[in-house]
C-alpha positions as CSV (number, residue, x, y, z in Angstrom):
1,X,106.6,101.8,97.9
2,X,104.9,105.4,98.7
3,X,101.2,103.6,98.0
4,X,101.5,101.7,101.3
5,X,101.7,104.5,103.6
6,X,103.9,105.6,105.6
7,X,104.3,102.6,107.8
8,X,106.2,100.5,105.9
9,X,108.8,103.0,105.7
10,X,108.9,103.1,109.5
11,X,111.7,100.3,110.7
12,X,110.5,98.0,113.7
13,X,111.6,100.2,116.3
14,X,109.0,102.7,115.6
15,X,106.3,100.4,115.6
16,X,107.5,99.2,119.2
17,X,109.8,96.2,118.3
18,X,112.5,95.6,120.7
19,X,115.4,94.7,117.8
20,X,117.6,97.7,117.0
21,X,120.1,98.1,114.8
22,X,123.6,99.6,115.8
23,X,125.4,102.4,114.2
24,X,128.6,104.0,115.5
25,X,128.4,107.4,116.6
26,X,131.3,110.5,117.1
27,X,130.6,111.6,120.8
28,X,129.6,115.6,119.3
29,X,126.5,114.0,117.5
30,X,125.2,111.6,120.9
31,X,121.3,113.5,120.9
32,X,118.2,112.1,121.3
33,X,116.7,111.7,117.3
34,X,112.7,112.5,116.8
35,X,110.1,110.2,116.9
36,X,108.6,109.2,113.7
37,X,105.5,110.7,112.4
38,X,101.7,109.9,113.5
39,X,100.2,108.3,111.1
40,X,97.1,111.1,111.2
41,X,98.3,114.2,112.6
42,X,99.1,117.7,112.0
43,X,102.3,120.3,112.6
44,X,102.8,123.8,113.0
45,X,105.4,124.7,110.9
46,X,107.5,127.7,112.7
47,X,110.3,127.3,110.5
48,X,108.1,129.1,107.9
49,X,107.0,132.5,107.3
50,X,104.7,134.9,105.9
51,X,104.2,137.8,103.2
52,X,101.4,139.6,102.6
53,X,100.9,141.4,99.2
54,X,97.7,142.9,98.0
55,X,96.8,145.6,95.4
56,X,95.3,146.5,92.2
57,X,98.3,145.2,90.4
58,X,98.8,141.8,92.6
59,X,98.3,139.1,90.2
60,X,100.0,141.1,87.4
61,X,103.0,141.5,89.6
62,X,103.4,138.1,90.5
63,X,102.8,136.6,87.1
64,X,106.4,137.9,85.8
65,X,107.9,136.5,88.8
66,X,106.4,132.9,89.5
67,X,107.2,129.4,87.4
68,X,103.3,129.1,88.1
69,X,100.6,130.7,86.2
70,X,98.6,133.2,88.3
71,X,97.2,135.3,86.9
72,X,93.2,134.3,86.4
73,X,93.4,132.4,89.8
74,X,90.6,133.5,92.2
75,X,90.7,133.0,96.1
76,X,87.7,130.1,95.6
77,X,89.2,128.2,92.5
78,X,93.0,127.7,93.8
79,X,93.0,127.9,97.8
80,X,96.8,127.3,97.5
81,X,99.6,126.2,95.3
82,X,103.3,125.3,95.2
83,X,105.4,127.7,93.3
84,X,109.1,129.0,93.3
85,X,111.0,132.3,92.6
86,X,114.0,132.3,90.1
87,X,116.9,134.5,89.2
88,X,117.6,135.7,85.9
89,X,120.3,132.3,85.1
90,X,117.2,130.3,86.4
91,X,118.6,128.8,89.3
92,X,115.7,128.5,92.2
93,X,116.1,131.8,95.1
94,X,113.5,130.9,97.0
95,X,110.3,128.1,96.8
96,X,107.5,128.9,98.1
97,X,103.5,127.9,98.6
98,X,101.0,131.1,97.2
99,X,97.8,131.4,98.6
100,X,94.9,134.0,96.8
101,X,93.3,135.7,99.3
102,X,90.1,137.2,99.9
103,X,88.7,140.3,101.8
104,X,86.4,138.4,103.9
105,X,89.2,137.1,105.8
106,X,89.8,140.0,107.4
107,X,93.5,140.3,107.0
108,X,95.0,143.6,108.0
109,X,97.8,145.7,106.8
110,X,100.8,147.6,108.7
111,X,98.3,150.8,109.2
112,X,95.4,148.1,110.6
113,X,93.0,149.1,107.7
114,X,91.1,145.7,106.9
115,X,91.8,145.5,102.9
116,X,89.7,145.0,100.0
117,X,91.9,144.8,96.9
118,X,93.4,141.5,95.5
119,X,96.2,140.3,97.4
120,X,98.3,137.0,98.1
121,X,99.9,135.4,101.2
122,X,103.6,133.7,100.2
123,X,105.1,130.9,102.5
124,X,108.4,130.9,102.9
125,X,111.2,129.4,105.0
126,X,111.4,131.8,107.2
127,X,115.3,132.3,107.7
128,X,114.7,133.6,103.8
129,X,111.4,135.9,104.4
130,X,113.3,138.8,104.7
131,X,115.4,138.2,101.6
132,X,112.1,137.0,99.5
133,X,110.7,140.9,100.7
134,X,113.7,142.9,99.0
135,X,113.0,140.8,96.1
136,X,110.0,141.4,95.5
137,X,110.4,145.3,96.3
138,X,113.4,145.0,93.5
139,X,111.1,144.5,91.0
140,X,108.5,146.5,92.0
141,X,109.0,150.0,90.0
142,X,105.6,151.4,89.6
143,X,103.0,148.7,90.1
144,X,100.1,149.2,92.8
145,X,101.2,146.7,95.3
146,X,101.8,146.3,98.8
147,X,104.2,144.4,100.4
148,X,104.4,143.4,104.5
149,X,105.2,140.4,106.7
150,X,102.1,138.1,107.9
151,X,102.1,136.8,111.3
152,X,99.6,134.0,110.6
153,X,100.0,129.6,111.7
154,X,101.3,127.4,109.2
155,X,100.1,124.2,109.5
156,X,100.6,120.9,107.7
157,X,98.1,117.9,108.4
158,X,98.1,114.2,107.2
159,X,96.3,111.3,107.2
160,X,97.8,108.5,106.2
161,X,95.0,106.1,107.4
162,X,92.5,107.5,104.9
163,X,94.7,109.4,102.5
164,X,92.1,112.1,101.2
165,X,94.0,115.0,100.1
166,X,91.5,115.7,97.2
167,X,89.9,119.5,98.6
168,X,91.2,122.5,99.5
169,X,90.9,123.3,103.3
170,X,89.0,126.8,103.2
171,X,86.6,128.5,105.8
172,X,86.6,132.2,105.5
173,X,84.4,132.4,108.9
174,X,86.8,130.3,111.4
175,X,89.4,132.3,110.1
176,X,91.6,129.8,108.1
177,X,92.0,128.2,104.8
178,X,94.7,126.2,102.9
179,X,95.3,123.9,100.3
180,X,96.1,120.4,99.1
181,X,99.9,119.5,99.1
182,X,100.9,118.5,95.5
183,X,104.4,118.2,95.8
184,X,103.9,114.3,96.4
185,X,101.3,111.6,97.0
186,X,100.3,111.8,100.7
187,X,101.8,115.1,101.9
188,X,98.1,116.3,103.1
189,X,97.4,119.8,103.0
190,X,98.5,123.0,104.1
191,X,96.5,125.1,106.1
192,X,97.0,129.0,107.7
193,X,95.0,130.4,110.3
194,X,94.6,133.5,112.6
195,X,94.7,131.4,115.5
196,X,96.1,128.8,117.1
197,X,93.4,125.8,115.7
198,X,95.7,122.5,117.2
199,X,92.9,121.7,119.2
200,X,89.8,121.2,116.1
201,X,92.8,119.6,113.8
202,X,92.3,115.6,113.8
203,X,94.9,113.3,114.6
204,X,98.0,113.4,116.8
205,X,100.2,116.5,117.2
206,X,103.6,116.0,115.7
207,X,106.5,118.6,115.6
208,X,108.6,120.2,112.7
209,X,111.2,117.4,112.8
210,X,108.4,114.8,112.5
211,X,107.3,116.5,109.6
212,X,110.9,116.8,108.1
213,X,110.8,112.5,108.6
214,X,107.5,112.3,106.3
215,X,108.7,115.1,103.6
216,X,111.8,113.4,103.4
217,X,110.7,110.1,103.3
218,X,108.5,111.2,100.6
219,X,111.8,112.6,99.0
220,X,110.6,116.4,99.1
221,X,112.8,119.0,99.1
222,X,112.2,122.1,100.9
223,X,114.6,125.5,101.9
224,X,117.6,127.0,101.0
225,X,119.3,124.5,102.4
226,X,117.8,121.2,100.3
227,X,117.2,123.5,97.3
228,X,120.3,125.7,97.4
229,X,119.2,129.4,96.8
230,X,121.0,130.8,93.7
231,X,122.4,127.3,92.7
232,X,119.4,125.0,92.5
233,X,117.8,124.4,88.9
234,X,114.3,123.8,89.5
235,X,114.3,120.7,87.2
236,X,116.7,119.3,89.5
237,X,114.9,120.0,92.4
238,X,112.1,117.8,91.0
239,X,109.8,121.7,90.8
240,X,108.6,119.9,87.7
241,X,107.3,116.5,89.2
242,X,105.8,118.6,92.2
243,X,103.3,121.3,90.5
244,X,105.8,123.7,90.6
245,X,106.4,124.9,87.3
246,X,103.6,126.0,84.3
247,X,105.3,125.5,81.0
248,X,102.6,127.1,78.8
249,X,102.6,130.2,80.6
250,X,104.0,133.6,79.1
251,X,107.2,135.2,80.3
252,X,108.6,135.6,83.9
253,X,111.9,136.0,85.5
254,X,114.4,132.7,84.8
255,X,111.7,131.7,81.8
256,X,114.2,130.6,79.4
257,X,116.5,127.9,80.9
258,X,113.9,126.3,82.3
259,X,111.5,126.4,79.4
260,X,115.0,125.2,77.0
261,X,115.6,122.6,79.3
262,X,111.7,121.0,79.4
263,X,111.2,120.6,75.9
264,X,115.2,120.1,74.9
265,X,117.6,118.7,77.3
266,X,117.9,115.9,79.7
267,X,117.5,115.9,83.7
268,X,120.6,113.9,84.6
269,X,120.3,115.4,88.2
270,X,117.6,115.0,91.1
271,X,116.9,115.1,94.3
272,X,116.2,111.8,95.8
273,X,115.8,110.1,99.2
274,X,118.9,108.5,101.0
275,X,119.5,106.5,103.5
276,X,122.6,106.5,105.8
277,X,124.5,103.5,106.9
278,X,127.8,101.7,108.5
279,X,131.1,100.8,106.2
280,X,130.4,97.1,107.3
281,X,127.0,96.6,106.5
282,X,125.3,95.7,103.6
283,X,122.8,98.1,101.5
284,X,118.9,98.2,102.6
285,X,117.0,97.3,101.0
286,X,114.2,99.6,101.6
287,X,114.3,103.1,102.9
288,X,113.2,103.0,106.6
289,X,113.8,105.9,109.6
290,X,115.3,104.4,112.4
291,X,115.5,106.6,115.3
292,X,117.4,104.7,117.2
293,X,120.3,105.5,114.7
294,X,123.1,106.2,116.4
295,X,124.7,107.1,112.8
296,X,126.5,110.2,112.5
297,X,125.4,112.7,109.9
298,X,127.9,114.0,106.8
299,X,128.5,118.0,107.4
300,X,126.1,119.2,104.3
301,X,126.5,120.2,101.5
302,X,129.1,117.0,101.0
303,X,130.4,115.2,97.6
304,X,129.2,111.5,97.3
305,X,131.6,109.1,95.7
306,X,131.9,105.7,94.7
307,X,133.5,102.7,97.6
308,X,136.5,101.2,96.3
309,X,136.9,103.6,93.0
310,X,137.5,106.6,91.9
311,X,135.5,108.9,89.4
312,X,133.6,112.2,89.0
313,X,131.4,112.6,92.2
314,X,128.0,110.7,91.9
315,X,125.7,113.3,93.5
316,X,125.6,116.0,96.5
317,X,124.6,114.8,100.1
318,X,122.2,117.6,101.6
319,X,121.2,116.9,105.1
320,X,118.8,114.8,106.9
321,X,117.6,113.5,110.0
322,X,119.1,110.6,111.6
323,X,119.8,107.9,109.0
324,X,117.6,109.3,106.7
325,X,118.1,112.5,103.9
326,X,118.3,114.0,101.0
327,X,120.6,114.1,98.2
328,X,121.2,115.5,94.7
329,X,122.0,112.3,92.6
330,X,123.1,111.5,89.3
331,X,120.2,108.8,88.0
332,X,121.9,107.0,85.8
333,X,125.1,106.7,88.2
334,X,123.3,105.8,92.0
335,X,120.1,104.5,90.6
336,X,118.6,102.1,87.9
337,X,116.9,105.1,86.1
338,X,117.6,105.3,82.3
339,X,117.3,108.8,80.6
340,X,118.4,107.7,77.4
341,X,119.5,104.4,75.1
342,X,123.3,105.3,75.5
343,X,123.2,103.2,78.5
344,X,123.5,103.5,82.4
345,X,126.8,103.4,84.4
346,X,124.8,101.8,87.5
347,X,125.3,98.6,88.9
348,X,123.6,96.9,91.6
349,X,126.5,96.0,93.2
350,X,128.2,99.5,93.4
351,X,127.8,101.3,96.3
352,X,128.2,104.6,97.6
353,X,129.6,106.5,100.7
354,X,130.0,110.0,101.8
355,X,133.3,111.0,103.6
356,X,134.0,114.6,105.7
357,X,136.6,115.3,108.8
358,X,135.0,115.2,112.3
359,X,134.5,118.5,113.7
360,X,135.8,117.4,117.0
361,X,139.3,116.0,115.6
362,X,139.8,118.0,111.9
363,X,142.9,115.3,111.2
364,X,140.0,112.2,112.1
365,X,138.2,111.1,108.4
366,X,134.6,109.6,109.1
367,X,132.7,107.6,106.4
368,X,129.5,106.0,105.7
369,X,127.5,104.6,102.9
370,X,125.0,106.1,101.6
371,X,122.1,104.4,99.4
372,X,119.7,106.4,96.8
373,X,115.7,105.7,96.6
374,X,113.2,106.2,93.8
375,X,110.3,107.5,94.8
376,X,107.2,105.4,92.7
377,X,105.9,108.4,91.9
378,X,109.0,109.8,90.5
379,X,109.1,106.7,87.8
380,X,105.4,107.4,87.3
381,X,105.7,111.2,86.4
382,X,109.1,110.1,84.0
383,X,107.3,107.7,82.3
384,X,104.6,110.5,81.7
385,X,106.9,113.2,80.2
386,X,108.4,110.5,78.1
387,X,105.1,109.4,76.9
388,X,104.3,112.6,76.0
389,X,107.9,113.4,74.5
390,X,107.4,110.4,72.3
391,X,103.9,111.8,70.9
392,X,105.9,115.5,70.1
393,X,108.4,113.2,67.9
């Protein structure tokens, strides 16, 4: 699905036709939904933010707190990478993109000394910057290191025309560099800068919510509130599948359930892409933004059961953007994945739905379906680990 581009998952009223499908709508949701992504284009991403940490113990530091190995990384080798922060129980606190950096960019401390020692910039969701910054400081003790905020851009660009996301983005002398996006196939590449650099970036402009459409689309989780801080496993959160986590590095903070659950257990759980839709219509069959949706969203986070029986709950509804989302699935209960030979519970004719009261009206129950996606590369990167489980047997 994913190798065609982002087009195809774009339903005909994005691409200009005049047929629109009709969803009912509570009167406290009526807003005007975002318009789909460019197919080449760029955002800046305010909802993030920066920290700056630099000093002679840097990469030491950060070694026994990342699920990614950083040690030996230099500023020219990695440009950027997807990593997350864990608590001790090894549920996710806080994911994150690192970025080595290098002298030559100039970047300045709080006392406005230009600084020469090894240092890294973390990218955060910004409503958790703050929190990241005491956790870091927590664990601190004695190692040389500085930590501050960064007021750098953050920038995401695609191009779905061409699809090259094979280099880092790195120019030390215009004052920016970046990185490939790993999570998934097609997310482009993240880039920071000193300055605002819309203007040189190719393609067309898009905003933060347009962004949201591709990454969930792509069925990436981001933020505390897709990858719940302190409850999240990072298996779970697909951390694994995105170049999130090293397993053959040494010991760091929320090591061992993680390592225990790679080479041992089963991932029953992840996070996949949904799509919303009436009691009275029948599933999609492919997953498609619509923003002409006038479908209104579950309050998140919000149990997903079974229509027409009862049971455990099937997975954890998240949040998206009009008809669109994410949720925390069971895969052998909303989706044809097998994890085992004991069987599947799914069904191609069961469907799902996600129920909550209406704000407006708290003794009012609204209801609609929801459907779960498999991302192709999801199946591909299965079928890998199995392959390679099957070799360790």
């Amino acid at each position: 699905m994913f190798t065609r581009g982002l087009r195809s998952q774009l339903c005909e009223v994005c691409l200009g036709s005049t047929n629109r499908r009709s969803f009912s709508r509570s009167a406290s949701t009526a807003s005007v939904l975002p318009s789909p992504p460019p197919l080449t284009g760029f955002a800046r991403l305010t909802n993030r933010g920066l920290i700056l940490l630099y000093g002679r113990d840097a990469a030491h530091y950060l070694q026994g707190l990342t699920t990614t190995n950083i040690k030996d990384l230099t500023f020219d080798e990695a440009g950027g990478f997807y990593s997350a922060f864990l608590n001790a129980q090894g549920r996710v606190l806080h994911d994150v993109f690192i970025y080595p950096i290098d002298h030559a960019l100039g970047l300045e401390g709080k006392d406005g000394i230009t600084h020469d020692k090894p240092g890294f910039i973390i990218d955060v969701d910004k409503a958790q910057a703050a929190t990241l910054r005491s956790h870091l400081k927590r664990y601190r003790l004695r190692a040389k290191v500085a930590i501050e905020p960064a007021n750098w851009h953050i920038w995401s660009t695609w191009d779905d025309v061409n699809a090259k996301d094979s280099e880092n983005h790195t120019d030390p002398s215009a004052q920016y560099f970046g990185c490939v996006d790993t999570r998934a196939p097609g997310m482009g590449k993240r880039i920071l800068s000193s300055a605002d650099i819309s203007k040189t970036l190719p393609g067309e402009e898009s905003s933060v919510a347009g962004y949201d459409i591709r990454r969930i689309l792509k069925g990436v989780p981001q933020g505390p509130s897709e990858i719940i801080s302190g409850e999240a496993l990072p298996q779970e959160s697909n951390m694994d599948y995105m170049s999130g986590i090293d397993f053959r590095k040494g010991c760091y903070v929320g090591q061992e359930l993680t390592i225990r659950t790679h080479h041992t257990g089963v991932v029953r759980k992840r996070i996949l892409p949904v799509q919303l839709y009436n009691m009275n219509e029948k599933p999609p069959d492919s997953l498609q933004y619509d923003p002409a949706s006038s479908l209104s969203l579950p309050n998140a986070p919000r149990n997903i059961a079974r229509v027409d029986t009862r049971g455990r709950s099937a997975g954890k509804f998240l949040g998206g953007v009009g008809n669109i989302g994410l949720s925390l699935c069971r895969l052998e209960t909303m989706t044809d994945v097998k994890l085992t030979e004991e069987g599947s519970q799914w069904t191609p004719q069961q469907e799902f739905k996600v129920s909550w009261l209406a704000e407006e009206d708290q003794a009012k129950e609204l209801e609609v379906k929801i459907k779960a996606f498999v991302p192709s590369w999801h199946r591909d990167r299965l079928s890998i680990r199995n392959m390679h489980r099957q070799q360790n047997t």
